[in-house]
C-alpha positions, 0 to 999 in steps of 0.5 A: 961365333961359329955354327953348332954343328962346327963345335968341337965335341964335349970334354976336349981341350979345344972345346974348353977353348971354344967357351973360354973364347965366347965367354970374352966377347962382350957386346958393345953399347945398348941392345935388346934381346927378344922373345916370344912364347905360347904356353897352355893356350897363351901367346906372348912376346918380349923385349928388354933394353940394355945399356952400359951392362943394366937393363933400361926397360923392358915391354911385354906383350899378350897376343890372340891365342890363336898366333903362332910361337913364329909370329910371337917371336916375329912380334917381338923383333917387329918392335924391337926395331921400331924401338931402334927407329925411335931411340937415339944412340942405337947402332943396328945388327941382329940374331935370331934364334928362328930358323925361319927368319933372318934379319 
């Protein structure tokens, strides 16, 4: 998938192409999308495990008010892949929407 900045611009015929194009990806085998979060003083993070097009389960996490959205999302992705260690059946590949890390 290419980088936002290298989309072509809203209303074109190309651009039609392009959300045509990625809505045919599909991703194969089991995965898990993370997340974390801090609102109005409450920290969290989360992951929820997919396999064959169902969601096999999901984990939530309340962390110190005192953590970061950074480190919430970091959390998040900390035990996503120790989930992966313990699984049998993962193949292993990332994306974060963090700026900050990549893995």
């Amino acid at each position: 998938m290419p980088h936002p900045a290298h989309t072509p611009n809203s209303g074109s015929r190309a651009l039609k192409t392009w959300i045509h194009q990625q809505s045919t990806v599909s991703i194969v085998g089991p995965h898990i999308y993370t997340d974390g979060s801090k609102t109005e003083g409450k920290v969290g993070a989360a992951l929820t495990e997919w396999r064959d097009e169902m969601e096999s389960g999901n984990s939530t996490f309340r962390l110190e008010s005192f953590c970061t959205v950074f480190q919430a999302e970091m959390f998040a992705l900390h035990r996503a892949i120790k989930r992966v260690k313990e699984g049998i059946g993962w193949s292993t590949s990332s994306a974060t929407q963090s700026r900050r890390c990549r893995c």
